[in-house]
PyMOL Python script that loads the backbone (N, CA, C, O; Angstrom):
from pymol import cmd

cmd.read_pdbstr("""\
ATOM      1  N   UNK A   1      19.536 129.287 131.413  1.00  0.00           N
ATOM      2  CA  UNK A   1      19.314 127.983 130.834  1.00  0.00           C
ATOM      3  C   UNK A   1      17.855 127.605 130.981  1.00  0.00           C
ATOM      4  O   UNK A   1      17.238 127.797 132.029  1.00  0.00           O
ATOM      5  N   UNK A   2      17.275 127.013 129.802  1.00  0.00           N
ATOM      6  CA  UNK A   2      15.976 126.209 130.111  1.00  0.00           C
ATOM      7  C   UNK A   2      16.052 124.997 129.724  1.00  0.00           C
ATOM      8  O   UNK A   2      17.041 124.490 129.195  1.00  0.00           O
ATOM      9  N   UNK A   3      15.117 124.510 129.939  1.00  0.00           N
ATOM     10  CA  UNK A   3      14.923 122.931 129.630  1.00  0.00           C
ATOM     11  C   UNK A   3      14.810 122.013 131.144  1.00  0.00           C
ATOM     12  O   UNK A   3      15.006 122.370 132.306  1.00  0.00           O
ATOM     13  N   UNK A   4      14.341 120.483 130.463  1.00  0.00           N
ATOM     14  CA  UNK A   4      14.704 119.702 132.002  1.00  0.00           C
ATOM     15  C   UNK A   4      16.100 119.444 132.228  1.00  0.00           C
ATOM     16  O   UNK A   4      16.828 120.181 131.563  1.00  0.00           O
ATOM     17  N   UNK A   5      16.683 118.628 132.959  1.00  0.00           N
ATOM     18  CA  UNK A   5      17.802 117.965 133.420  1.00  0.00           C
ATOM     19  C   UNK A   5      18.156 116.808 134.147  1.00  0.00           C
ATOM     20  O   UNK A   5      18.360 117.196 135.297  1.00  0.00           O
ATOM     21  N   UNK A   6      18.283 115.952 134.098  1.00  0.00           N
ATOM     22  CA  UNK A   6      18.515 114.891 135.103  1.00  0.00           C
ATOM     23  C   UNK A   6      19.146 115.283 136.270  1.00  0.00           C
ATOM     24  O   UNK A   6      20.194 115.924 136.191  1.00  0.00           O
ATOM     25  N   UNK A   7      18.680 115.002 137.309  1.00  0.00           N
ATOM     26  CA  UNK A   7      19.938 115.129 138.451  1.00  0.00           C
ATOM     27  C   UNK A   7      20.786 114.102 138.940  1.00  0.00           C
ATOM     28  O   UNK A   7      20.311 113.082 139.440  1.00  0.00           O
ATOM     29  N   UNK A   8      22.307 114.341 138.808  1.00  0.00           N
ATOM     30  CA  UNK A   8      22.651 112.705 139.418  1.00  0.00           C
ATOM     31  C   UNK A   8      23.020 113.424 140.755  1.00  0.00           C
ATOM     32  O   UNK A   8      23.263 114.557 141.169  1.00  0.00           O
ATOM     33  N   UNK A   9      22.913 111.956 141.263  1.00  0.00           N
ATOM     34  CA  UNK A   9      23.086 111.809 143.007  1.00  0.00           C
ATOM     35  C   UNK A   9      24.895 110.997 143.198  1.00  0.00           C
ATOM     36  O   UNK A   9      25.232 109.827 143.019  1.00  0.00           O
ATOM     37  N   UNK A  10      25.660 112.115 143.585  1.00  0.00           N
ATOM     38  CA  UNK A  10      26.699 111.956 143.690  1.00  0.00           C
ATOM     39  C   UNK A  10      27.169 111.285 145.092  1.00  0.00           C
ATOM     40  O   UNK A  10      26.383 111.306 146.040  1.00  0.00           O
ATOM     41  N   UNK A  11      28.493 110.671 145.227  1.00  0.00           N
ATOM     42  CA  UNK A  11      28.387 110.107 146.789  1.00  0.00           C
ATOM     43  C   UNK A  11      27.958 110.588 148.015  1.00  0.00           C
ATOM     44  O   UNK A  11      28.230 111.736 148.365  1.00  0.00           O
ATOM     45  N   UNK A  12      27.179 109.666 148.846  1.00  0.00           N
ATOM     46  CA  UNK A  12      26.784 110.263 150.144  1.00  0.00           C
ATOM     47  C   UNK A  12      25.508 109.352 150.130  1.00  0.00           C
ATOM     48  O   UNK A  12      25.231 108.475 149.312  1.00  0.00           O
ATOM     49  N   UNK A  13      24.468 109.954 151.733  1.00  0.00           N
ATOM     50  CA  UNK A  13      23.876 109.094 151.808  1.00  0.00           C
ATOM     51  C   UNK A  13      22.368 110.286 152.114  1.00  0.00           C
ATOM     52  O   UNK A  13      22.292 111.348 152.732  1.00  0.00           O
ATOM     53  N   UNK A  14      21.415 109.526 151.398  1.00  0.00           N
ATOM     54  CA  UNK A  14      20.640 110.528 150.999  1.00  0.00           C
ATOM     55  C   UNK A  14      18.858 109.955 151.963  1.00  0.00           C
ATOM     56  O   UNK A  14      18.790 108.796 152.372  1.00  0.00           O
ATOM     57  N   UNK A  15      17.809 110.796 152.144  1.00  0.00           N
ATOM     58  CA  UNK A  15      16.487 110.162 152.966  1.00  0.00           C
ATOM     59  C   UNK A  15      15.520 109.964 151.405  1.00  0.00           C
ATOM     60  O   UNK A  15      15.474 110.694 150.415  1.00  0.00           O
ATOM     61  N   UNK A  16      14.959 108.920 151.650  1.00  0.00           N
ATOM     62  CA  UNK A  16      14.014 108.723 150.455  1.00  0.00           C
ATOM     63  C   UNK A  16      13.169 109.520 150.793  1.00  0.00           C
ATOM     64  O   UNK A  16      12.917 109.545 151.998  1.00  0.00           O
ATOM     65  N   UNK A  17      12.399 110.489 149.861  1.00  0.00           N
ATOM     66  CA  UNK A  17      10.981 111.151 149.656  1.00  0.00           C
ATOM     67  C   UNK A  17      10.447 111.092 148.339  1.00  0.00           C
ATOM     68  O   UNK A  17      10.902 111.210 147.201  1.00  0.00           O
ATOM     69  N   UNK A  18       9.081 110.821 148.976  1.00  0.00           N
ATOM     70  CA  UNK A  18       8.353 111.079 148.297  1.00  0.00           C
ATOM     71  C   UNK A  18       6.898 111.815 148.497  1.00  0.00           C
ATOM     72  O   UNK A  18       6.838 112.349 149.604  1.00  0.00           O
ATOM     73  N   UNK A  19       5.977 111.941 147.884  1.00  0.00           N
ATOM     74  CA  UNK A  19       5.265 112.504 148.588  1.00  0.00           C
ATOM     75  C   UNK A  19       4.515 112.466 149.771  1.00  0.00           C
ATOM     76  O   UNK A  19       4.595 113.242 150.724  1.00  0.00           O
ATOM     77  N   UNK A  20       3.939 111.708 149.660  1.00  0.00           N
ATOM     78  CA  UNK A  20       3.565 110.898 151.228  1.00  0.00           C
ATOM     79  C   UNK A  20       4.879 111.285 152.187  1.00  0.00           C
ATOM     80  O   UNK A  20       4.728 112.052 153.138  1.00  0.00           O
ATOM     81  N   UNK A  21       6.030 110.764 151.903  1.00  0.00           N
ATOM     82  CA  UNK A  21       6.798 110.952 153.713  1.00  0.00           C
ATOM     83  C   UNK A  21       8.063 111.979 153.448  1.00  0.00           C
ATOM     84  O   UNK A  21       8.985 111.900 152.636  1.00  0.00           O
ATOM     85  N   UNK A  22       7.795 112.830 154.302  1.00  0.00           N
ATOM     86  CA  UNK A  22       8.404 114.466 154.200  1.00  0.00           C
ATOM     87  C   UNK A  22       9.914 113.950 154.849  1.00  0.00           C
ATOM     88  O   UNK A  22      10.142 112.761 155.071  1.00  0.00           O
ATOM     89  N   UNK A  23      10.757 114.888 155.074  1.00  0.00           N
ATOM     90  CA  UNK A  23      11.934 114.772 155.417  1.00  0.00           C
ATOM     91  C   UNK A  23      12.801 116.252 156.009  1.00  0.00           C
ATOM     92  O   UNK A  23      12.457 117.393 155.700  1.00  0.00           O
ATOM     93  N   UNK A  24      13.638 116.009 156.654  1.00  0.00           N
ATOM     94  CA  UNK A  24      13.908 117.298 157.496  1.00  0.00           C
ATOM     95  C   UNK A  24      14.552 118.141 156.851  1.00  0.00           C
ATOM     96  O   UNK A  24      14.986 117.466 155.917  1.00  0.00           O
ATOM     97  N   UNK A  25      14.992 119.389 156.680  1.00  0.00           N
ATOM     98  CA  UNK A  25      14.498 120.633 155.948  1.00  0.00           C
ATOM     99  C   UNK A  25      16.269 120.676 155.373  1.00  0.00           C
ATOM    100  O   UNK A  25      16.541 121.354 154.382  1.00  0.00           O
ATOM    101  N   UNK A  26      17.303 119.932 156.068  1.00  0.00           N
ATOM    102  CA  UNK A  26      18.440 120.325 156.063  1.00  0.00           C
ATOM    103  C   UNK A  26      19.420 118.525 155.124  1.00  0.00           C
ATOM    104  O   UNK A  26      20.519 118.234 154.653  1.00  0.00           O
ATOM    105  N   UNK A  27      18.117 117.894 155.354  1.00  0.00           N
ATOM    106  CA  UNK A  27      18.458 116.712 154.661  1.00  0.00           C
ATOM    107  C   UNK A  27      18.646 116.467 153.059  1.00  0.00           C
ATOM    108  O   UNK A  27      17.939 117.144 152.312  1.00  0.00           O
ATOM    109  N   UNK A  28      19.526 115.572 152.517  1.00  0.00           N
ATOM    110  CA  UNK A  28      19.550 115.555 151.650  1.00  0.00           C
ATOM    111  C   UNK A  28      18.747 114.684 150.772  1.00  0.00           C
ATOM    112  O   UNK A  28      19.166 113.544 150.973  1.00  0.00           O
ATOM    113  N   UNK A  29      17.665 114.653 149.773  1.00  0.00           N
ATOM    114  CA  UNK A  29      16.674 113.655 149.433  1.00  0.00           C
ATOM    115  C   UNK A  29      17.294 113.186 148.309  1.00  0.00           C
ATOM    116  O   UNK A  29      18.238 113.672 147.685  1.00  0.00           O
ATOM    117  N   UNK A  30      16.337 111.673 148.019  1.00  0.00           N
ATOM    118  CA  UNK A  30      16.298 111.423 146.754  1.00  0.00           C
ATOM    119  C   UNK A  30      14.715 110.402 146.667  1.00  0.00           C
ATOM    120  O   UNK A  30      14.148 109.585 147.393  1.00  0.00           O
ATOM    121  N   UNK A  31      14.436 111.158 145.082  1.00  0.00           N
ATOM    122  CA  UNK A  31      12.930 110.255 145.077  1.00  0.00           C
ATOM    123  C   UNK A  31      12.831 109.206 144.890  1.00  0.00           C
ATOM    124  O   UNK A  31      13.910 108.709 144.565  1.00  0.00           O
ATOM    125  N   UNK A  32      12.072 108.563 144.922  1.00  0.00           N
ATOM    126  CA  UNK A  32      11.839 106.863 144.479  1.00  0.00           C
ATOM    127  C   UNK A  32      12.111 106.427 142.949  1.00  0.00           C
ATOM    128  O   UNK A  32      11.281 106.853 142.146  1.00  0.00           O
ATOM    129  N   UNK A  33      13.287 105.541 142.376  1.00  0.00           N
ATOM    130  CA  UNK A  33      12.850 105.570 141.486  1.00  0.00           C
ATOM    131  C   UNK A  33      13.825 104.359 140.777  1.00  0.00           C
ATOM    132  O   UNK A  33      14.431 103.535 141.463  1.00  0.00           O
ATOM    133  N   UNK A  34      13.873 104.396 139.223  1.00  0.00           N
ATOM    134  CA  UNK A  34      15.599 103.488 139.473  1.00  0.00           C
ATOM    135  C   UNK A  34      16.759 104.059 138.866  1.00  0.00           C
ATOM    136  O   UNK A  34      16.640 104.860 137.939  1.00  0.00           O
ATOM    137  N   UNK A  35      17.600 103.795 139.204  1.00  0.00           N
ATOM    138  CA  UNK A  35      19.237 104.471 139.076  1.00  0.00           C
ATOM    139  C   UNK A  35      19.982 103.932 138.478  1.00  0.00           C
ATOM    140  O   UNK A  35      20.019 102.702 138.473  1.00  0.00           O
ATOM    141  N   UNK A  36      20.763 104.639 137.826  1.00  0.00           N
ATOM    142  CA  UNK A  36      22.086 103.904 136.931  1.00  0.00           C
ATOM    143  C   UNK A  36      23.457 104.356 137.218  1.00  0.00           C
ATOM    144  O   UNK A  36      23.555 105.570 137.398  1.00  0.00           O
ATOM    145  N   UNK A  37      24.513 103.681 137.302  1.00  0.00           N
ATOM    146  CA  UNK A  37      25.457 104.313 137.094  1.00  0.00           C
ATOM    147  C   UNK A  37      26.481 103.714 136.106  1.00  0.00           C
ATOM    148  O   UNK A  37      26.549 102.486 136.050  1.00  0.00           O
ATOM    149  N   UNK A  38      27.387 104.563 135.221  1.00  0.00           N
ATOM    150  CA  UNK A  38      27.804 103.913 133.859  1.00  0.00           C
ATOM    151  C   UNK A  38      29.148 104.432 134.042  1.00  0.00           C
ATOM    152  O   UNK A  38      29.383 105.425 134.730  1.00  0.00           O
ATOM    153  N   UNK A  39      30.243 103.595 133.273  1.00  0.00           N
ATOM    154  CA  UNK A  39      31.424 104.060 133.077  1.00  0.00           C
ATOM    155  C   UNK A  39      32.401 103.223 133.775  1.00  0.00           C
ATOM    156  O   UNK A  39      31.961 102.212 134.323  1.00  0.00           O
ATOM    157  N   UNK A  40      33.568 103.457 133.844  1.00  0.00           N
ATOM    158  CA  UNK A  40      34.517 102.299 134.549  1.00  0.00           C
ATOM    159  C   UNK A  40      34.721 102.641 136.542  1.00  0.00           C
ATOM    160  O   UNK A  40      35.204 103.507 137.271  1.00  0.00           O
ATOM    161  N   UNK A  41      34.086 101.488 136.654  1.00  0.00           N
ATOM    162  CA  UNK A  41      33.382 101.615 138.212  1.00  0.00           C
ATOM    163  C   UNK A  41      35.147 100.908 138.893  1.00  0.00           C
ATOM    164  O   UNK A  41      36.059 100.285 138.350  1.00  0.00           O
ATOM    165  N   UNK A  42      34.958 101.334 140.039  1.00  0.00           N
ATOM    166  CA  UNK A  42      36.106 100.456 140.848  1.00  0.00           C
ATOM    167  C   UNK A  42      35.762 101.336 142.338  1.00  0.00           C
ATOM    168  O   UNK A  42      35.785 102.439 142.884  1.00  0.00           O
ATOM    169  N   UNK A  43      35.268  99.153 142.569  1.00  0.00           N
ATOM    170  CA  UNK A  43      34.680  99.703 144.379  1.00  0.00           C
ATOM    171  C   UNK A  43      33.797 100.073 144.456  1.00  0.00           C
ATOM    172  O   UNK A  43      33.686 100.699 145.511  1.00  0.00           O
ATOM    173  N   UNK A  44      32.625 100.069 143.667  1.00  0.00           N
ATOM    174  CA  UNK A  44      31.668 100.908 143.900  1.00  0.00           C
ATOM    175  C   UNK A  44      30.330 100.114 144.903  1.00  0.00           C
ATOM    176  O   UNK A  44      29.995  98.956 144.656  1.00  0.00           O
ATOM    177  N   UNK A  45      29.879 100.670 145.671  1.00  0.00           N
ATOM    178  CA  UNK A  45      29.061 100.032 146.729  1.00  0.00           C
ATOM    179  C   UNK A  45      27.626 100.901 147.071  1.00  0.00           C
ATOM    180  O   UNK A  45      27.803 102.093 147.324  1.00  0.00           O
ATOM    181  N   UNK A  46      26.634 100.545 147.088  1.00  0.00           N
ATOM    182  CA  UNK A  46      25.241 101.314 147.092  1.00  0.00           C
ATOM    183  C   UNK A  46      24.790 100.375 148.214  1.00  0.00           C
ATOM    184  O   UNK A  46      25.134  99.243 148.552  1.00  0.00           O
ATOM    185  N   UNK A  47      23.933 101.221 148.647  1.00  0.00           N
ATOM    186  CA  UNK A  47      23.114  99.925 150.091  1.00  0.00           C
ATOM    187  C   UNK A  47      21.696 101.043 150.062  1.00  0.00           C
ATOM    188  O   UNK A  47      21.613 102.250 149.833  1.00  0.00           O
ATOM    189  N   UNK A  48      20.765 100.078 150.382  1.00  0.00           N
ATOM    190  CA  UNK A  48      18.981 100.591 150.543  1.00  0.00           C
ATOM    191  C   UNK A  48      18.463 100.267 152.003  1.00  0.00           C
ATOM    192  O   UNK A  48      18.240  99.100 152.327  1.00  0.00           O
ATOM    193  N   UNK A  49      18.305 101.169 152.749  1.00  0.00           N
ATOM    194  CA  UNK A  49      18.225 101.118 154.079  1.00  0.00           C
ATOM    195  C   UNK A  49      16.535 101.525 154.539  1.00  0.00           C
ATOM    196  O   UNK A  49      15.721 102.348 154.121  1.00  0.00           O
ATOM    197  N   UNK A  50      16.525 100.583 155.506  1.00  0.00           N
ATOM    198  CA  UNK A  50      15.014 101.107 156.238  1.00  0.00           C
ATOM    199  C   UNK A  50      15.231 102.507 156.926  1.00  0.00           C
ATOM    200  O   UNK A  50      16.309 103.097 157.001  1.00  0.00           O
ATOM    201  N   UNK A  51      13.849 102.994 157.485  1.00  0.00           N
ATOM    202  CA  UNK A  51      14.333 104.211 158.418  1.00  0.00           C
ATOM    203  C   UNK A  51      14.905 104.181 159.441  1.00  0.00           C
ATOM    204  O   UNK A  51      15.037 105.156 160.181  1.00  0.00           O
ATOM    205  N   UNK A  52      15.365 102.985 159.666  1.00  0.00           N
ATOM    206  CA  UNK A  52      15.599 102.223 161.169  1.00  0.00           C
ATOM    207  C   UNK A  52      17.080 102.465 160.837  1.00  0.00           C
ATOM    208  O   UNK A  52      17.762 103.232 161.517  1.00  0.00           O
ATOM    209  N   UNK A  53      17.643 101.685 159.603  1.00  0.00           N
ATOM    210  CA  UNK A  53      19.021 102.045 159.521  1.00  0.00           C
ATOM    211  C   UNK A  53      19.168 100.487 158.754  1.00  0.00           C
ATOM    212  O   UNK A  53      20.169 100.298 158.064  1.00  0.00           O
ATOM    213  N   UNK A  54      18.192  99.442 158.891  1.00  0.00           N
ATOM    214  CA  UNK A  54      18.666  98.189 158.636  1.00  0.00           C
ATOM    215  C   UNK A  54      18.476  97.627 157.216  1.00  0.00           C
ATOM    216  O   UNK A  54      17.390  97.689 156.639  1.00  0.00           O
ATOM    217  N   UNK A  55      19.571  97.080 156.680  1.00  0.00           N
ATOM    218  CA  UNK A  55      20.209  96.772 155.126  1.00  0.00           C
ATOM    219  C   UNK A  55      18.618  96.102 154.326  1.00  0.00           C
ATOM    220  O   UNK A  55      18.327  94.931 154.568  1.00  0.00           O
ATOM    221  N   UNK A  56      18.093  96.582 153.802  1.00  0.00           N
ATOM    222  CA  UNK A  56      17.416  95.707 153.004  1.00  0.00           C
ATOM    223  C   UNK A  56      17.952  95.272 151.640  1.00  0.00           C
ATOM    224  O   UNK A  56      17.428  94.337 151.034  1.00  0.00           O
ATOM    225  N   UNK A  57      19.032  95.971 151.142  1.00  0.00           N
ATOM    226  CA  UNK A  57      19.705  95.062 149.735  1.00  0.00           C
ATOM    227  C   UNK A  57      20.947  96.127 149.674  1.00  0.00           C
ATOM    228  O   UNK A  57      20.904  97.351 149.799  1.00  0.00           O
ATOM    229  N   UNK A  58      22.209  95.159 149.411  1.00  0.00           N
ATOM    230  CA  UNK A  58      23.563  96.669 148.833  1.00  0.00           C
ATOM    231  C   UNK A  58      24.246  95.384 148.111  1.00  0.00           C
ATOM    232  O   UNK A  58      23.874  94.235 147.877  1.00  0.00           O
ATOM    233  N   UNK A  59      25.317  96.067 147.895  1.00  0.00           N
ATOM    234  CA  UNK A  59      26.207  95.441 147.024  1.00  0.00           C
ATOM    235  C   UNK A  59      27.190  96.111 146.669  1.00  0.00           C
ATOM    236  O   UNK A  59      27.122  97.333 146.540  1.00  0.00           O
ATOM    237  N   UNK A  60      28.616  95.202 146.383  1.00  0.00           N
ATOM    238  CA  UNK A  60      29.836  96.044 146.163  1.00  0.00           C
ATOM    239  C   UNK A  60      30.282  95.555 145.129  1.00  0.00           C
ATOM    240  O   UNK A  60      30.713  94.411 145.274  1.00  0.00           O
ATOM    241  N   UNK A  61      30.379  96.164 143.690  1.00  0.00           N
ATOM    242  CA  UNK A  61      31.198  95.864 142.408  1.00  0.00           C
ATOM    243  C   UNK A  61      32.968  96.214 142.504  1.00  0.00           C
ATOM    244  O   UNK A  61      33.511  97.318 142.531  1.00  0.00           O
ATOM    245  N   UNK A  62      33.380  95.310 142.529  1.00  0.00           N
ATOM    246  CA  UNK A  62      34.867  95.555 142.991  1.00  0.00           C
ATOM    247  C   UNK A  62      35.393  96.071 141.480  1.00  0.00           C
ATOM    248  O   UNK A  62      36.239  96.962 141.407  1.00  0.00           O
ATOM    249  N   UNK A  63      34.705  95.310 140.025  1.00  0.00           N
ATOM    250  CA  UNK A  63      35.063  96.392 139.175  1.00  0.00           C
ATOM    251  C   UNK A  63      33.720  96.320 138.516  1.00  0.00           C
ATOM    252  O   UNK A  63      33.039  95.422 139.011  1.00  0.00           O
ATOM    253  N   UNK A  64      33.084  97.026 137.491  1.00  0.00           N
ATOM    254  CA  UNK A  64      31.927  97.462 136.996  1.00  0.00           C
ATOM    255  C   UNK A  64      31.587  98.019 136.189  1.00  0.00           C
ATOM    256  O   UNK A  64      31.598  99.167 136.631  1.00  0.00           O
ATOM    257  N   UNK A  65      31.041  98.081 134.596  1.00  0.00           N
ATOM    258  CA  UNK A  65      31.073  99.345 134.014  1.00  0.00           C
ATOM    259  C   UNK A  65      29.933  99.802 133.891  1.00  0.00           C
ATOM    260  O   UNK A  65      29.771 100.885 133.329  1.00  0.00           O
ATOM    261  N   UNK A  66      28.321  98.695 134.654  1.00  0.00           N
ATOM    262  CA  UNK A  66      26.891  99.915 134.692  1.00  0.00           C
ATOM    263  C   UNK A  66      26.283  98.772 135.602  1.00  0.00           C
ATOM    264  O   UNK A  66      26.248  97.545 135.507  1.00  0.00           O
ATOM    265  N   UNK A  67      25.717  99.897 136.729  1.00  0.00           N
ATOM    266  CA  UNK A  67      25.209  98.832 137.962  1.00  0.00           C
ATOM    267  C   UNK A  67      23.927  99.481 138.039  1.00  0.00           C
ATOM    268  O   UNK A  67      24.060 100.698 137.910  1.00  0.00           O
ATOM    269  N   UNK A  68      22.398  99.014 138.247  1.00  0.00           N
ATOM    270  CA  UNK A  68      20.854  99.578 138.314  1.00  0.00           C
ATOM    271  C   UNK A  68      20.496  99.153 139.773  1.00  0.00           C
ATOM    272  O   UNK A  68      20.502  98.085 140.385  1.00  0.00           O
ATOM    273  N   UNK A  69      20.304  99.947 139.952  1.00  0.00           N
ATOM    274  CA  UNK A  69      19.313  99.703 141.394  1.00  0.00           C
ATOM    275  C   UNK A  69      18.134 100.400 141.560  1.00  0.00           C
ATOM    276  O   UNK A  69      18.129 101.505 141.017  1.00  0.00           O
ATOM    277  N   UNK A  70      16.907 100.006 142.285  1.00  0.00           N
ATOM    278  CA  UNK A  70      15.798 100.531 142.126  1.00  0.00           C
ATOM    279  C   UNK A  70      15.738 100.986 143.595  1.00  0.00           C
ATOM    280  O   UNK A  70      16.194 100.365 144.554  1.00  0.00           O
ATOM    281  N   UNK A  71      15.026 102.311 143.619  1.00  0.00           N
ATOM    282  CA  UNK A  71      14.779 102.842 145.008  1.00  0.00           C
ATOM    283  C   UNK A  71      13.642 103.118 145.378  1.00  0.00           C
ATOM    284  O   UNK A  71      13.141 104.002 144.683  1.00  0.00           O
ATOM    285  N   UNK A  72      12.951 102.715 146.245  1.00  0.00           N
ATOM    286  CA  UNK A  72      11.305 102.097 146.671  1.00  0.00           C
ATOM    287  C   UNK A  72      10.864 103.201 147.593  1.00  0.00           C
ATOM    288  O   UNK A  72      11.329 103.393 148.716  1.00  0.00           O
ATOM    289  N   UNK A  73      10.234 103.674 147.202  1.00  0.00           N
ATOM    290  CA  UNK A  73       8.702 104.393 148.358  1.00  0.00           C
ATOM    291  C   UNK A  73       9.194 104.265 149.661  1.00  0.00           C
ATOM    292  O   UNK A  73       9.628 105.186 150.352  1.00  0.00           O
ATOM    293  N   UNK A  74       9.073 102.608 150.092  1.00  0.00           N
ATOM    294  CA  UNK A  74       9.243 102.092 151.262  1.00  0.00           C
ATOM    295  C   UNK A  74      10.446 102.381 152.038  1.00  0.00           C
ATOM    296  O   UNK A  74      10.434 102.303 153.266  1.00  0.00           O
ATOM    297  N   UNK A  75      11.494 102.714 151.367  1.00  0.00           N
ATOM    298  CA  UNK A  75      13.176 103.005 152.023  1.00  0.00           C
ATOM    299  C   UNK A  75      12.768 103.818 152.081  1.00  0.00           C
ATOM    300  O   UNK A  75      11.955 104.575 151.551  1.00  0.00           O
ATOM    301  N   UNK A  76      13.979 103.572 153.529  1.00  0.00           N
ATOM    302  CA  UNK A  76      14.128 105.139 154.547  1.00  0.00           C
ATOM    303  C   UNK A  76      15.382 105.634 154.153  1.00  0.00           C
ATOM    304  O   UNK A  76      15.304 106.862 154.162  1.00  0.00           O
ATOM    305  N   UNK A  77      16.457 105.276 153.826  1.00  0.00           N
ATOM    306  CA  UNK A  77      17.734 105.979 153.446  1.00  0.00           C
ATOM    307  C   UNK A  77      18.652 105.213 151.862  1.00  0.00           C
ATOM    308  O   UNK A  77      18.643 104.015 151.580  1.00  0.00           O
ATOM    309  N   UNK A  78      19.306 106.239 151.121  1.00  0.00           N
ATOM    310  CA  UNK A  78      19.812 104.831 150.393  1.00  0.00           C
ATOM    311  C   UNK A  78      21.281 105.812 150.258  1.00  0.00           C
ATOM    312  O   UNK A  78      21.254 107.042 150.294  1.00  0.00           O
ATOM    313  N   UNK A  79      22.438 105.055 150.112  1.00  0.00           N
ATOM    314  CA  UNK A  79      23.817 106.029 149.682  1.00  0.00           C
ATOM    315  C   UNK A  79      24.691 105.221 148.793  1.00  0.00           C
ATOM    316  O   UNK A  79      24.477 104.010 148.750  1.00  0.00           O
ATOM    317  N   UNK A  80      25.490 105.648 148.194  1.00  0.00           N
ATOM    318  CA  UNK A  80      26.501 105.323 147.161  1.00  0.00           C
ATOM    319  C   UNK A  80      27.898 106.007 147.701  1.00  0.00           C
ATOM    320  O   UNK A  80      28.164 107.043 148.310  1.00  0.00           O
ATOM    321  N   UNK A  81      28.781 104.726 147.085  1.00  0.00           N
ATOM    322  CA  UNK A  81      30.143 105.587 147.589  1.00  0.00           C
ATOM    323  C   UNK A  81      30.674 104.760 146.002  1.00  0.00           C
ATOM    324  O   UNK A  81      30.463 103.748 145.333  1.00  0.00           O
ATOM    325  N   UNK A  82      31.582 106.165 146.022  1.00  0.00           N
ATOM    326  CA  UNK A  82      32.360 105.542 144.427  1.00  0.00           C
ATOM    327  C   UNK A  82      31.802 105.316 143.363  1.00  0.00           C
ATOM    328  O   UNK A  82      32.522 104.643 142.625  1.00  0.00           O
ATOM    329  N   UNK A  83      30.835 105.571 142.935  1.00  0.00           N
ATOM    330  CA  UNK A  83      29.548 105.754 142.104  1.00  0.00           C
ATOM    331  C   UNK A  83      28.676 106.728 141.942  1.00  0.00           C
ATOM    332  O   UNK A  83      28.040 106.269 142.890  1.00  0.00           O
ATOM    333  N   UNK A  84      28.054 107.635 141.632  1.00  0.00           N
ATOM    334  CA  UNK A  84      27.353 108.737 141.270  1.00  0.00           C
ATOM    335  C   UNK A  84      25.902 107.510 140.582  1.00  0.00           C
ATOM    336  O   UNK A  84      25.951 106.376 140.107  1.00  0.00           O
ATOM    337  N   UNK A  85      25.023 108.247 140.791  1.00  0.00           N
ATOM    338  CA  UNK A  85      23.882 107.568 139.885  1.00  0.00           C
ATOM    339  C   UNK A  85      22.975 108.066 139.415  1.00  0.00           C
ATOM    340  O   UNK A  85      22.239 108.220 140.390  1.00  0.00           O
ATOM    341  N   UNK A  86      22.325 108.559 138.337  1.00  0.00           N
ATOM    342  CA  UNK A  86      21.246 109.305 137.840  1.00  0.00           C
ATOM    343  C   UNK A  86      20.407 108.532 137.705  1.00  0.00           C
ATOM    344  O   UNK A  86      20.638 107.330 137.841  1.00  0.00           O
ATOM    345  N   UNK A  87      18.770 109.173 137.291  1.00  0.00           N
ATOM    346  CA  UNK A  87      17.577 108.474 137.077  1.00  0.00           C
ATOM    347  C   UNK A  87      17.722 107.914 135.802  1.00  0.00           C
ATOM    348  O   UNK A  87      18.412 108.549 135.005  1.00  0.00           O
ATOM    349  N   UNK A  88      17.190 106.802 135.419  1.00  0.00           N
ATOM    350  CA  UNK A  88      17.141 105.889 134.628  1.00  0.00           C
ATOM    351  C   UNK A  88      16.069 106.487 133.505  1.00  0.00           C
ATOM    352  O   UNK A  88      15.100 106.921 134.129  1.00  0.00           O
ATOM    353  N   UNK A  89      15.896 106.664 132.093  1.00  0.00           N
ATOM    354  CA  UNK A  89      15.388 107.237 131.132  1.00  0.00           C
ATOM    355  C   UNK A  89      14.358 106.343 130.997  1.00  0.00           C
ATOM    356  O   UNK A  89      13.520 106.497 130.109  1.00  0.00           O
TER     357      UNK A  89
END
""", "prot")
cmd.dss("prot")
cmd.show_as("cartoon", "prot")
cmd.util.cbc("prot")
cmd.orient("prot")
């Protein structure tokens, strides 16, 4: 196969990188950027965490059919449960 691809970021909880701040070799990343997720949501919950661990913004759509969140340089961790989210076009 050639070409690009989007990658979506399926549930779990992932370390922000970017270039500036590296991350451990076995971790799972995601870059800075903003995210979408589309389709018929139920429960779906995302949270943006310092490196510390502490909430700087989440939210839970009990039902949903497209939720955006932006993911900053500055975060140290961000995860999704019940939602998948790709980069925003």
């Amino acid at each position: 196969m050639s070409g690009k691809y989007d990658r979506w970021f399926s549930d779990g909880t992932y370390v922000v990188w970017s270039k500036s701040a590296g991350a451990g070799e076995n971790e799972e990343t995601i870059p800075p950027s903003t995210y979408q997720a589309r389709g018929s949501m139920k429960d779906c919950y995302w949270e943006r965490t310092t490196k510390s661990g502490d909430i700087i913004d989440n939210n839970l759509a009990t039902s949903a059919r497209e939720i955006t969140v932006t993911v900053r340089a500055s975060d140290g961790q961000f995860t999704s449960e019940r939602c998948a989210v790709e980069p925003v076009k």
